[in-house]
PDB file with one MODEL, atoms N, CA, C and O in Angstrom:
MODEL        1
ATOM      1  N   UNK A   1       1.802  -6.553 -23.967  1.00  0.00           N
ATOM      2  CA  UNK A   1       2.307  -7.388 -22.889  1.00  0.00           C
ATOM      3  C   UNK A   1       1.122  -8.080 -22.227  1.00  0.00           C
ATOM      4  O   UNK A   1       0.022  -7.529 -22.190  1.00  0.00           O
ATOM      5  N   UNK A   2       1.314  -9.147 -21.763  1.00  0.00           N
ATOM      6  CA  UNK A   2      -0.140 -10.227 -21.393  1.00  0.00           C
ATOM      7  C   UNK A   2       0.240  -9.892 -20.030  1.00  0.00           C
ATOM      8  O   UNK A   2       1.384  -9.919 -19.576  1.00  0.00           O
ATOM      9  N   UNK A   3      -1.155  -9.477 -19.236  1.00  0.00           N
ATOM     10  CA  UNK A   3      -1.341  -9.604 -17.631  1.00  0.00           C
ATOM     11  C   UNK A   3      -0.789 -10.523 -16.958  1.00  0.00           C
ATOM     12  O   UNK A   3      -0.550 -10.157 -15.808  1.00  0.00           O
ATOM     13  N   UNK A   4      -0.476 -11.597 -17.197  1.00  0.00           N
ATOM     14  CA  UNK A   4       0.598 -12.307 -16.221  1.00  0.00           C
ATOM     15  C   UNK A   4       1.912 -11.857 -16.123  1.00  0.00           C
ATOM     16  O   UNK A   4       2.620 -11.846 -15.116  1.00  0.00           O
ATOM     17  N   UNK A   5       2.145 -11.537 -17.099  1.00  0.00           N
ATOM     18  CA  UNK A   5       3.664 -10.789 -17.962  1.00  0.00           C
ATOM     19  C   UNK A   5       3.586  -9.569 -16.588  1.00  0.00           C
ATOM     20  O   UNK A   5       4.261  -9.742 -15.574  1.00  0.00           O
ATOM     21  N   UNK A   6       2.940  -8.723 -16.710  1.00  0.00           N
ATOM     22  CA  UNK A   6       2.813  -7.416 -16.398  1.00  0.00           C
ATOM     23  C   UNK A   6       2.887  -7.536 -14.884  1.00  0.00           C
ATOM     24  O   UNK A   6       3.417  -6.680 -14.177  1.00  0.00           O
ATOM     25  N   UNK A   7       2.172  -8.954 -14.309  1.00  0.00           N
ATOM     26  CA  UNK A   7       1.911  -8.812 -12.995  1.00  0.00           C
ATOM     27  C   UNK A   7       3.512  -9.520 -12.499  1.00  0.00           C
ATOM     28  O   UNK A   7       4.110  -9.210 -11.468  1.00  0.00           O
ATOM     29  N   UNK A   8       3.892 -10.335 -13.335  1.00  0.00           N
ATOM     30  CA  UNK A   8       5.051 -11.090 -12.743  1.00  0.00           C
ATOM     31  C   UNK A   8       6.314  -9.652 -12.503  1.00  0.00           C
ATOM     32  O   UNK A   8       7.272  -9.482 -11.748  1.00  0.00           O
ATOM     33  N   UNK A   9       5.510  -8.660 -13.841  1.00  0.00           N
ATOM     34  CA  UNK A   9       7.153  -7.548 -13.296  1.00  0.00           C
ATOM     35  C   UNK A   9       6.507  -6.806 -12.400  1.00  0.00           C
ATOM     36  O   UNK A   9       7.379  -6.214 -11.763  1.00  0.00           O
ATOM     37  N   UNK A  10       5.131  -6.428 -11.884  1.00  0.00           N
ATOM     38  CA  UNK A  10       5.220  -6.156 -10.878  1.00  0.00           C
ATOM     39  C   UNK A  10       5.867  -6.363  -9.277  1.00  0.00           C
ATOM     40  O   UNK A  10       6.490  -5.888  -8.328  1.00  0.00           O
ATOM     41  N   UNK A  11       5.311  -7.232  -9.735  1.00  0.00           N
ATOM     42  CA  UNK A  11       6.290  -8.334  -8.626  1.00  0.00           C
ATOM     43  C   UNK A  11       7.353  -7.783  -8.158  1.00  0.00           C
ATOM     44  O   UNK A  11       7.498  -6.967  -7.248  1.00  0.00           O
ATOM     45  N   UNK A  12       8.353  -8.468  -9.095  1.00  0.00           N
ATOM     46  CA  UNK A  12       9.774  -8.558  -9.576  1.00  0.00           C
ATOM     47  C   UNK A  12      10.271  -7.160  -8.608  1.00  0.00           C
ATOM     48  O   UNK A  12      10.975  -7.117  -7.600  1.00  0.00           O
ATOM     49  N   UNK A  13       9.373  -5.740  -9.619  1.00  0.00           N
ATOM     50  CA  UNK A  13      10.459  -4.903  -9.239  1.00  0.00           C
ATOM     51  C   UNK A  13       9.807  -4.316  -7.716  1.00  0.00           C
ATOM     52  O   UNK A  13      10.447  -3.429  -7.151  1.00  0.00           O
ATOM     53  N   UNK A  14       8.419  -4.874  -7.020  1.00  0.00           N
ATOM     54  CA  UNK A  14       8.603  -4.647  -6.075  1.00  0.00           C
ATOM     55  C   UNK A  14       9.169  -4.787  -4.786  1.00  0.00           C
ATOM     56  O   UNK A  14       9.225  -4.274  -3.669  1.00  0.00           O
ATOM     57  N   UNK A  15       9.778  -6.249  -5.866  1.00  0.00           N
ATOM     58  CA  UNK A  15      10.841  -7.130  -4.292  1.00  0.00           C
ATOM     59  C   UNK A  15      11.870  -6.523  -4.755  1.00  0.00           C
ATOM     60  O   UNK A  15      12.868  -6.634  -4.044  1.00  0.00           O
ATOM     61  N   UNK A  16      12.016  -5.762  -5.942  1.00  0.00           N
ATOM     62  CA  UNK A  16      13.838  -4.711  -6.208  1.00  0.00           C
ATOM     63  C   UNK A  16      13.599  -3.626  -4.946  1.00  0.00           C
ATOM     64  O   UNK A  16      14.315  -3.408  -3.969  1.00  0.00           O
ATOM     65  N   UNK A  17      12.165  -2.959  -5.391  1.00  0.00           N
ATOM     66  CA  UNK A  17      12.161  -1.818  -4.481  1.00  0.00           C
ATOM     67  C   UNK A  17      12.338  -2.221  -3.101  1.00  0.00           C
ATOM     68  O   UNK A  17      13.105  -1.605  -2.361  1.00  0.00           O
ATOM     69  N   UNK A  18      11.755  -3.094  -2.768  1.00  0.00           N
ATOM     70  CA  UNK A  18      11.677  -3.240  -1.257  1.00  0.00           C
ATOM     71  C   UNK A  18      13.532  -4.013  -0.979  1.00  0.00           C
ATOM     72  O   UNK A  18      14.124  -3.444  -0.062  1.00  0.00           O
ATOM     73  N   UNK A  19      14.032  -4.717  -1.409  1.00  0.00           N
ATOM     74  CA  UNK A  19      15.351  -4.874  -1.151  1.00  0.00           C
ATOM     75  C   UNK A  19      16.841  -3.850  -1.203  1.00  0.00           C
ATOM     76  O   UNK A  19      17.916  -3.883  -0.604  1.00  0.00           O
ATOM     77  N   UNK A  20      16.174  -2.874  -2.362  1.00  0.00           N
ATOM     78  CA  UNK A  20      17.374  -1.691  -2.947  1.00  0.00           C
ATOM     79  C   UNK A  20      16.809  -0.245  -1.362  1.00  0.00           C
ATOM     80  O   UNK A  20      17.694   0.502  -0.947  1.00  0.00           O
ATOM     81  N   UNK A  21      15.740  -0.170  -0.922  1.00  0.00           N
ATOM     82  CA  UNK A  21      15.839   0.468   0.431  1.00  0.00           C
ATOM     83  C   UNK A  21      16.558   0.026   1.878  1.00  0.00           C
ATOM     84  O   UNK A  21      16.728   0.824   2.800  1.00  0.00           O
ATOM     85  N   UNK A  22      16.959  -1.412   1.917  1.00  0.00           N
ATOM     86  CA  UNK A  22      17.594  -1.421   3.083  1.00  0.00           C
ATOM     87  C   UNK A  22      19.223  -1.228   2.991  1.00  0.00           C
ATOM     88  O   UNK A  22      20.141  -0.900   3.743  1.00  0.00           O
ATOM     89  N   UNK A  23      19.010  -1.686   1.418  1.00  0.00           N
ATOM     90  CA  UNK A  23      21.244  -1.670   1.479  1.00  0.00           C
ATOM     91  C   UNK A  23      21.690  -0.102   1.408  1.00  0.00           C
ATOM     92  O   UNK A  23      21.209   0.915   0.909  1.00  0.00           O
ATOM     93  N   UNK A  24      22.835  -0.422   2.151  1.00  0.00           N
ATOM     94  CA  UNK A  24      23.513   0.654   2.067  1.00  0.00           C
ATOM     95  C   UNK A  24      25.530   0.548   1.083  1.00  0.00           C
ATOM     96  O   UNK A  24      26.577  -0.078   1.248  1.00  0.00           O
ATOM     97  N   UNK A  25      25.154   1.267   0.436  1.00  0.00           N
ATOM     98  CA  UNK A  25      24.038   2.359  -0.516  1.00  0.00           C
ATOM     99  C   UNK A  25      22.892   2.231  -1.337  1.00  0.00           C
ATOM    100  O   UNK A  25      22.907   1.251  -2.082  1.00  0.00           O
ATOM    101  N   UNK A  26      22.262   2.701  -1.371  1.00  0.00           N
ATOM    102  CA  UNK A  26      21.077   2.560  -2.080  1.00  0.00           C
ATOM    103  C   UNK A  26      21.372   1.872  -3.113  1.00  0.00           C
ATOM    104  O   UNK A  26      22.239   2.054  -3.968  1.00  0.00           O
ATOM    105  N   UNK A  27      20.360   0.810  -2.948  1.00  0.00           N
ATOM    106  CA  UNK A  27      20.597  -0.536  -4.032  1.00  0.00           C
ATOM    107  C   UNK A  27      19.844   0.344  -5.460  1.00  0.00           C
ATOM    108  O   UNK A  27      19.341   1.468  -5.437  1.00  0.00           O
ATOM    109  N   UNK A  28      19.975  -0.595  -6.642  1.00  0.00           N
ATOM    110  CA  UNK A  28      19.314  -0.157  -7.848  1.00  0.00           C
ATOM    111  C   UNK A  28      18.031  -1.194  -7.829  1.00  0.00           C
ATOM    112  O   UNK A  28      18.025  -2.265  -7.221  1.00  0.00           O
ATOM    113  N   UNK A  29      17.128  -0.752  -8.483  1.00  0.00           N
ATOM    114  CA  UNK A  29      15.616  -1.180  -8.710  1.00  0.00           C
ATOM    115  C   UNK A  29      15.827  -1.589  -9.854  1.00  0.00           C
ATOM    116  O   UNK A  29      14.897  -1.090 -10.488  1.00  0.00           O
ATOM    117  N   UNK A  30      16.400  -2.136 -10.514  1.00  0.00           N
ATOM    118  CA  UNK A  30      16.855  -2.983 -11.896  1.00  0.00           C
ATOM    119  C   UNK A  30      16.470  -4.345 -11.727  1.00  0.00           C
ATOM    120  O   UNK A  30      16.917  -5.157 -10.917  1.00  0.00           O
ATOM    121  N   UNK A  31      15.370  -4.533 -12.805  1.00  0.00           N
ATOM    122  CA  UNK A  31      14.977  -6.058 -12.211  1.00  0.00           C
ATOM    123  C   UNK A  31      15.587  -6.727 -14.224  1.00  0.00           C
ATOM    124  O   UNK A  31      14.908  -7.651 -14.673  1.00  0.00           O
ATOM    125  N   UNK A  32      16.423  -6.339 -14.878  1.00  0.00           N
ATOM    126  CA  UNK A  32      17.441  -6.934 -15.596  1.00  0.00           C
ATOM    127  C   UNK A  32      16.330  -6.979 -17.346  1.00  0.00           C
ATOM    128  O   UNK A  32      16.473  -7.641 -18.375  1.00  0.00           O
ATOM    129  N   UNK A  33      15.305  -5.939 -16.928  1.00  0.00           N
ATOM    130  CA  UNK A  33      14.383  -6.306 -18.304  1.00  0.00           C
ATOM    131  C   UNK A  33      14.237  -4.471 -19.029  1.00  0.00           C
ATOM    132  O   UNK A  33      13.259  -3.724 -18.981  1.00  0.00           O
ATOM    133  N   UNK A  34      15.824  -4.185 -19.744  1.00  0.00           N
ATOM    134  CA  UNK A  34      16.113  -2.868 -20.283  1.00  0.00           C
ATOM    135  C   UNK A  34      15.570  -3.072 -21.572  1.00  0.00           C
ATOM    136  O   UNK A  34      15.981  -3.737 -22.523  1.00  0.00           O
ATOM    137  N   UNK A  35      14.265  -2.161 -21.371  1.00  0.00           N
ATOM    138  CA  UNK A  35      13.751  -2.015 -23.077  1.00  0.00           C
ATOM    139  C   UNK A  35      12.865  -0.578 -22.392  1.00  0.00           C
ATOM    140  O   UNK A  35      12.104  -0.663 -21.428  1.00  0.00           O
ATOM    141  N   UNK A  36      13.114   0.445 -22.991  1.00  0.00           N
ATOM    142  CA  UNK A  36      12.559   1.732 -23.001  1.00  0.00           C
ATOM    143  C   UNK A  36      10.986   1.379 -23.669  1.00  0.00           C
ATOM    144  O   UNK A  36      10.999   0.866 -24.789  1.00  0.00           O
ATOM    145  N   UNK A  37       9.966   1.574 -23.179  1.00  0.00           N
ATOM    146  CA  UNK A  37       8.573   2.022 -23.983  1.00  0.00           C
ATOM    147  C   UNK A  37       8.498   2.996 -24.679  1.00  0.00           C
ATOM    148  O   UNK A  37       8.505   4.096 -24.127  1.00  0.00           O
ATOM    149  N   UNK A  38       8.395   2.898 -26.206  1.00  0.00           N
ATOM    150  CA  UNK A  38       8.484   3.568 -27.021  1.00  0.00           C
ATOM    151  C   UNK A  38       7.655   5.246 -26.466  1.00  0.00           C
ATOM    152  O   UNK A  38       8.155   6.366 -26.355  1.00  0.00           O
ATOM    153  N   UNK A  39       6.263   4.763 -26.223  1.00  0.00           N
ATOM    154  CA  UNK A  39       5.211   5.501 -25.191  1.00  0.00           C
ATOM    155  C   UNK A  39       5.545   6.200 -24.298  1.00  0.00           C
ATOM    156  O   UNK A  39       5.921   7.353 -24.509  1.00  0.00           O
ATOM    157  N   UNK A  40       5.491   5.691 -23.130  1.00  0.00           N
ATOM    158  CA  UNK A  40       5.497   6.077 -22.239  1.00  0.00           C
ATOM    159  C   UNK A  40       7.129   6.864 -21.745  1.00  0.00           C
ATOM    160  O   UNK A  40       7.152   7.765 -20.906  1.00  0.00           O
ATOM    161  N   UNK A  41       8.299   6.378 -22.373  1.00  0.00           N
ATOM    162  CA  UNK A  41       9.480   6.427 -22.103  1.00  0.00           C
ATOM    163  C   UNK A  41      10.214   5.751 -20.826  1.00  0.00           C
ATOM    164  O   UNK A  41      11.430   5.902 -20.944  1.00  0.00           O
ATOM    165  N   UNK A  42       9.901   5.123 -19.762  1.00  0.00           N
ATOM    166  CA  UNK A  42       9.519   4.383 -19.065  1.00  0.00           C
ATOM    167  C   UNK A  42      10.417   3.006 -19.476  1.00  0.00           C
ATOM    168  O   UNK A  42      10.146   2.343 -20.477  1.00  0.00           O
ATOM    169  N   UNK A  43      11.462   2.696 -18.605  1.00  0.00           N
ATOM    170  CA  UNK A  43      11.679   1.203 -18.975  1.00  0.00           C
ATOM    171  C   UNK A  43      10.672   0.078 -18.271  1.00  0.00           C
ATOM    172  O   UNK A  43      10.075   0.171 -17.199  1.00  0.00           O
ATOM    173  N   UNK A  44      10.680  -0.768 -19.014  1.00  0.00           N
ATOM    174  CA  UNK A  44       9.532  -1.813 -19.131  1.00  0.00           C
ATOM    175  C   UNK A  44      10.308  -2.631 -17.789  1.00  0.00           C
ATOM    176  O   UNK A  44       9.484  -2.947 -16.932  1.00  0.00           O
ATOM    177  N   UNK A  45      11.037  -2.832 -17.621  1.00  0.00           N
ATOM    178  CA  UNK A  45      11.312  -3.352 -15.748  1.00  0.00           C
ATOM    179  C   UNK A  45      11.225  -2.583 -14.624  1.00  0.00           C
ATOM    180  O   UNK A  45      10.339  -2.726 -13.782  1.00  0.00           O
ATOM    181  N   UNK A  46      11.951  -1.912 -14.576  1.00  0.00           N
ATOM    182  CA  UNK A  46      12.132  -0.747 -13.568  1.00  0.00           C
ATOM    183  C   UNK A  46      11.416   0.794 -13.597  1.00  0.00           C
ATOM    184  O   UNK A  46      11.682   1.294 -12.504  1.00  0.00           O
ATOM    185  N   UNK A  47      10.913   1.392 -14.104  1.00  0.00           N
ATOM    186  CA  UNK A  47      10.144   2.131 -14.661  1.00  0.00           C
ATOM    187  C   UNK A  47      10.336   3.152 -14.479  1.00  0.00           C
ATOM    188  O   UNK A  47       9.487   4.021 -14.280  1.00  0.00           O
ATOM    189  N   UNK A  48      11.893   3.323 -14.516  1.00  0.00           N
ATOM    190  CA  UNK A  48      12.748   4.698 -14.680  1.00  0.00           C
ATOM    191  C   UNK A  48      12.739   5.337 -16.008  1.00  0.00           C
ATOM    192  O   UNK A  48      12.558   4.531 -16.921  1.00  0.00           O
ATOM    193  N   UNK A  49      12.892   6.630 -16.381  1.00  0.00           N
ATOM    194  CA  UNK A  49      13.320   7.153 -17.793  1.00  0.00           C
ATOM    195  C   UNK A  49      14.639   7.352 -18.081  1.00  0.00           C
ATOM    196  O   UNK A  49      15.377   7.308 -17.097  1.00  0.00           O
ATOM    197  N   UNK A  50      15.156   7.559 -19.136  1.00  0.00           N
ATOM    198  CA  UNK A  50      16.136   7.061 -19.644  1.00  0.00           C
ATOM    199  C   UNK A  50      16.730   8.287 -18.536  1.00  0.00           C
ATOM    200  O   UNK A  50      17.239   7.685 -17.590  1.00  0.00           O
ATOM    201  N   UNK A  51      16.840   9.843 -18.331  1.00  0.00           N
ATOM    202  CA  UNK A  51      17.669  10.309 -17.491  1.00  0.00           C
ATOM    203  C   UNK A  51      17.502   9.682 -15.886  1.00  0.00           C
ATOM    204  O   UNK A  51      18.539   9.515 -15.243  1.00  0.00           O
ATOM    205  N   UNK A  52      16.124   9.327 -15.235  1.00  0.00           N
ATOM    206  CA  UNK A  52      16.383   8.444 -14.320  1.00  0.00           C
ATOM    207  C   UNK A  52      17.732   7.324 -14.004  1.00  0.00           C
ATOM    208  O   UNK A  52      18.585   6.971 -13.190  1.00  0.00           O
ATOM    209  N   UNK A  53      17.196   7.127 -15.240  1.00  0.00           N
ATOM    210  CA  UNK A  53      18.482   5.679 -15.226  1.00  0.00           C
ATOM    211  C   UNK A  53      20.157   6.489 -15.165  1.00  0.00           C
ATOM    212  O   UNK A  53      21.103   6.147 -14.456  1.00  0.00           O
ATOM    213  N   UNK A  54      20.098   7.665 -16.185  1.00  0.00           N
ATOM    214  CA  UNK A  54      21.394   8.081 -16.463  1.00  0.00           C
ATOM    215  C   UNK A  54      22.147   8.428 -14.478  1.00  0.00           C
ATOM    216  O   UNK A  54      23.244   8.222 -13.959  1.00  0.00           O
ATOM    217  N   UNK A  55      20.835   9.013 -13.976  1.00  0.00           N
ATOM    218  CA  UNK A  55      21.626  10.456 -12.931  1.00  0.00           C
ATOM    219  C   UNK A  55      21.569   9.020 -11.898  1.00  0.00           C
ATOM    220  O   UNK A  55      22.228   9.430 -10.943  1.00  0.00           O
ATOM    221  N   UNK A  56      21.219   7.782 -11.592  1.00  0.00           N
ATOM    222  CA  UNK A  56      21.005   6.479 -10.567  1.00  0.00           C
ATOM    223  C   UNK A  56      22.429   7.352  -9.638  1.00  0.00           C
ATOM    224  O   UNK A  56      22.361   8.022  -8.607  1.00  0.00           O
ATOM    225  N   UNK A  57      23.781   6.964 -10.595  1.00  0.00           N
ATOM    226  CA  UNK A  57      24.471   6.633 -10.383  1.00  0.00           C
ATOM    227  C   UNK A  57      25.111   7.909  -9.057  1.00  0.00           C
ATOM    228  O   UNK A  57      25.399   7.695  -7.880  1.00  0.00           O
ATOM    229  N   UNK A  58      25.146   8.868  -9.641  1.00  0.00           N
ATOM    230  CA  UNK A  58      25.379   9.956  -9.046  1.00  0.00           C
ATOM    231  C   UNK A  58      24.542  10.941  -8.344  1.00  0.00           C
ATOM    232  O   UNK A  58      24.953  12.089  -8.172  1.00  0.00           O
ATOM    233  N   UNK A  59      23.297  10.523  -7.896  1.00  0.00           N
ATOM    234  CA  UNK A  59      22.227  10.550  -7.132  1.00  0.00           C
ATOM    235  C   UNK A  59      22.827  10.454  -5.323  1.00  0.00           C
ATOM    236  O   UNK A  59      23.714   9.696  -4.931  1.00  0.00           O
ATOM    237  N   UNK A  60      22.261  11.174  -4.699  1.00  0.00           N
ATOM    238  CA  UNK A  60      22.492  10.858  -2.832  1.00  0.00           C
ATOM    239  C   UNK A  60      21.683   9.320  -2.530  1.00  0.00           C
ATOM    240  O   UNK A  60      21.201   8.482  -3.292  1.00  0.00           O
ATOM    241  N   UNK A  61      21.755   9.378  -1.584  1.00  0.00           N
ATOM    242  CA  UNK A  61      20.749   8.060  -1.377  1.00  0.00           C
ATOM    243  C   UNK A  61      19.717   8.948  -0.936  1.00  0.00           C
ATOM    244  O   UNK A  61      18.762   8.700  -1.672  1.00  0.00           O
ATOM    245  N   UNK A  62      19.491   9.578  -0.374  1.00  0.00           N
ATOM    246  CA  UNK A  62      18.276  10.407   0.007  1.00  0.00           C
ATOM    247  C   UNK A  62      17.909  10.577  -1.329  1.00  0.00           C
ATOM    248  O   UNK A  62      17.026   9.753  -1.566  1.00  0.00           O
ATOM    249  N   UNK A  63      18.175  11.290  -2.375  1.00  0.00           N
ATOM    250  CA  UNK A  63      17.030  11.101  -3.620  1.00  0.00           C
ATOM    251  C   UNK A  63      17.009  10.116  -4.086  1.00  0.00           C
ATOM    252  O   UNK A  63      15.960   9.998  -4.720  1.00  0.00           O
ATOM    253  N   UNK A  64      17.932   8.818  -4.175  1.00  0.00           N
ATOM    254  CA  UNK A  64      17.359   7.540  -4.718  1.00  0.00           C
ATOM    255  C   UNK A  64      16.351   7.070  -3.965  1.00  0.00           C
ATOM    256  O   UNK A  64      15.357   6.658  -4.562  1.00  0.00           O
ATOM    257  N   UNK A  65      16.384   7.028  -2.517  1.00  0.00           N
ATOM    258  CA  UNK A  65      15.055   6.704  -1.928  1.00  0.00           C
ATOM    259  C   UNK A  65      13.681   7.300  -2.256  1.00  0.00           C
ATOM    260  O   UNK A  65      12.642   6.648  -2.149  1.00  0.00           O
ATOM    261  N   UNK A  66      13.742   8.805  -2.735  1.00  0.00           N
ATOM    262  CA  UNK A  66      12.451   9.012  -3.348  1.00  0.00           C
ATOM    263  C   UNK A  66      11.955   8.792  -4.400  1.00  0.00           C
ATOM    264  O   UNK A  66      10.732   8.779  -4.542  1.00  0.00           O
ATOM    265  N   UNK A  67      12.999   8.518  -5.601  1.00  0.00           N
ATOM    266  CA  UNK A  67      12.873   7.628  -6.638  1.00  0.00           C
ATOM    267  C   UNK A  67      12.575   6.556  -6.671  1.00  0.00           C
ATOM    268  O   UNK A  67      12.024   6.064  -7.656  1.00  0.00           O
ATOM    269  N   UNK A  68      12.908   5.785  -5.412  1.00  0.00           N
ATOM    270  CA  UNK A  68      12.262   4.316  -5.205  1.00  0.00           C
ATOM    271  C   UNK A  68      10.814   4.505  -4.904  1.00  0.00           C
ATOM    272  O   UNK A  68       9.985   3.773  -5.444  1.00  0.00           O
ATOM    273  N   UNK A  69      10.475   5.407  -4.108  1.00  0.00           N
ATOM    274  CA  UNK A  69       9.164   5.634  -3.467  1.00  0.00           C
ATOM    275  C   UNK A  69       8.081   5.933  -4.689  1.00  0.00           C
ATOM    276  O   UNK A  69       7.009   5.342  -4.821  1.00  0.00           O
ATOM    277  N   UNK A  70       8.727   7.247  -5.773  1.00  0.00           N
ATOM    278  CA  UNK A  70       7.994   7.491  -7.527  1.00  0.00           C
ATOM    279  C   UNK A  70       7.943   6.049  -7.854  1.00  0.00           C
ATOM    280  O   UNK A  70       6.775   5.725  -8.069  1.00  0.00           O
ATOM    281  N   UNK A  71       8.723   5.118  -7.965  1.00  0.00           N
ATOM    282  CA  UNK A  71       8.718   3.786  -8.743  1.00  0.00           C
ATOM    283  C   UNK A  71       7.692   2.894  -8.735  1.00  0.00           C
ATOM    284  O   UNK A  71       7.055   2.276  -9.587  1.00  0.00           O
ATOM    285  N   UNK A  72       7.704   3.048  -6.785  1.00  0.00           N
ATOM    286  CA  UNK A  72       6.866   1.875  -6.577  1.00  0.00           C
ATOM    287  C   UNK A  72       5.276   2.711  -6.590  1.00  0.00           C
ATOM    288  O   UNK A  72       4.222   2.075  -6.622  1.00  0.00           O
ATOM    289  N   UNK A  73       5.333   4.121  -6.560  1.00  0.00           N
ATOM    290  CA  UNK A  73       3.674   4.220  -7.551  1.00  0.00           C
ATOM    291  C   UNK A  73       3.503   4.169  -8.535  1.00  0.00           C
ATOM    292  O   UNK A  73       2.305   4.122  -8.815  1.00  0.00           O
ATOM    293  N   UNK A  74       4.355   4.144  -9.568  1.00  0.00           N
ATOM    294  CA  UNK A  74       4.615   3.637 -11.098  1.00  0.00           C
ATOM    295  C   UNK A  74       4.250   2.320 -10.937  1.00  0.00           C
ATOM    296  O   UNK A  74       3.166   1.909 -11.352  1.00  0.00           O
ATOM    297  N   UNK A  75       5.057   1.611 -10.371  1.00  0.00           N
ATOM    298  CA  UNK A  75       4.520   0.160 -10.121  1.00  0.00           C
ATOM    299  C   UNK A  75       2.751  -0.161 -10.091  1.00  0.00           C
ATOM    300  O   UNK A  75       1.928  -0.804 -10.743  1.00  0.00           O
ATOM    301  N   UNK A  76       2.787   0.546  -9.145  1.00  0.00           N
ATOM    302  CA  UNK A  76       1.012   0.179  -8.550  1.00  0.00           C
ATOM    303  C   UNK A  76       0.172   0.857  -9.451  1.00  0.00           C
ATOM    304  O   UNK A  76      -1.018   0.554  -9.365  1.00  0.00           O
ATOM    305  N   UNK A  77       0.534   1.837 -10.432  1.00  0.00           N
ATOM    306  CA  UNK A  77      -0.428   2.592 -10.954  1.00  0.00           C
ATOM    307  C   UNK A  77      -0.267   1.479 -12.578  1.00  0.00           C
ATOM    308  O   UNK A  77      -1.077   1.287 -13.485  1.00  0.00           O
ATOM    309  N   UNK A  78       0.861   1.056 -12.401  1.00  0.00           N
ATOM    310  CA  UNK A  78       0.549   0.169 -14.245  1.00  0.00           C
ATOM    311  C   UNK A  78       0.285  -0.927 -13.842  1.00  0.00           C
ATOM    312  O   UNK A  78       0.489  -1.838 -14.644  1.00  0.00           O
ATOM    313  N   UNK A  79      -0.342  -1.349 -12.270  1.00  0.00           N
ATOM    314  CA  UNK A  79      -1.355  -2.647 -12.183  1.00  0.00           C
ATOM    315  C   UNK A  79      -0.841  -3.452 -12.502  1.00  0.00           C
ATOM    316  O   UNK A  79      -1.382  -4.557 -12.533  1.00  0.00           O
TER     317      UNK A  79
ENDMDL
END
């Protein structure tokens, strides 16, 4: 993936994160780019794992908010 690539989904899913914390209910951090990393396991938008993604749904909002909070250091840590 080319550094502009990488920085534009930074971006992306940090304006998910920062928008999916004020709605109520806890919005999803899905910024619409579903491809699992073979690697890391990690989807390449949102940078949930595949059971991340599974339990979203049926999650409190109190643990989706800390999942948002894991995300967005996922975010900052893949630069």
């Amino acid at each position: 993936m080319q550094n502009e690539e990488v920085g534009n989904r930074n971006q992306d899913l940090a304006d998910a994160i920062a928008a999916a914390r004020v709605l109520t209910p806890v919005g999803s951090p899905c910024i619409d780019v579903c491809r699992l990393n073979q690697v890391s396991g990690y989807c390449e938008g949102c940078l949930r794992t595949r059971a991340e993604i599974k339990a979203w749904k049926s999650s409190s909002d109190e643990d989706k908010l800390a999942m948002l909070e894991r995300l967005a250091v996922r975010n900052r840590e893949r630069g």
